[in-house]
N, C-alpha and C positions, 0 to 999 in steps of 0.2 A: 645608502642615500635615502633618508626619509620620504622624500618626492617622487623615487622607485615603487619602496614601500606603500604608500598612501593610492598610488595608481595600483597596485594589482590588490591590494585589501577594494577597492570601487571595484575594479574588474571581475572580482567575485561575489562583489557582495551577493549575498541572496542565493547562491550555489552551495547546494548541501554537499554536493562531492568534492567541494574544497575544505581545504583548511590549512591555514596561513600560519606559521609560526618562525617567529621574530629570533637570530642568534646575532645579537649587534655584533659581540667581541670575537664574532670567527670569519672568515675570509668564504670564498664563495666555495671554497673547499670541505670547509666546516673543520676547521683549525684554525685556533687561537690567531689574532692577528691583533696592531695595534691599529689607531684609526689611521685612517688615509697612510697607510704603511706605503702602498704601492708597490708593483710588481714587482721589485726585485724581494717582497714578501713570501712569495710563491717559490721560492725556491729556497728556502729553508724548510727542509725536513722536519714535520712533524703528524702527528698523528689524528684523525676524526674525532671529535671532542662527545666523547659520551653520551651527550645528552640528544647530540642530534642523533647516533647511532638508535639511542632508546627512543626516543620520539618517532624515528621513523618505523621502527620494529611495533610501537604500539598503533600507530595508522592504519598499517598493516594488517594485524590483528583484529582493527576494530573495524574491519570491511570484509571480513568473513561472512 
């Protein structure tokens, strides 16, 4: 929901130890979802969508 969105990008602004990145097309799981699929979405088996695995593996990295 962009109105989510919009409130915690304000909530951090100005916070160096945040950083906010946007996966509109995956669910709160970080798997592929359609929009407003709705819960019974979460229960179709599938897997964390790469990018968030790399995104967070480089955050990681970059707070060494």
């Amino acid at each position: 929901v962009d109105a989510d969105w919009q409130a915690w990008r304000r909530a951090f602004a100005g916070d160096r130890r945040a950083t906010l990145k946007a996966f509109p097309t995956l669910n709160h799981l970080g798997m592929p979802s359609a929009a407003n699929a709705g819960l019974d979405s979460y229960q179709t088996p599938a897997k964390v969508d790469p990018d968030v695995i790399d995104s967070v593996a480089r955050w990681i990295r970059s707070r060494r």
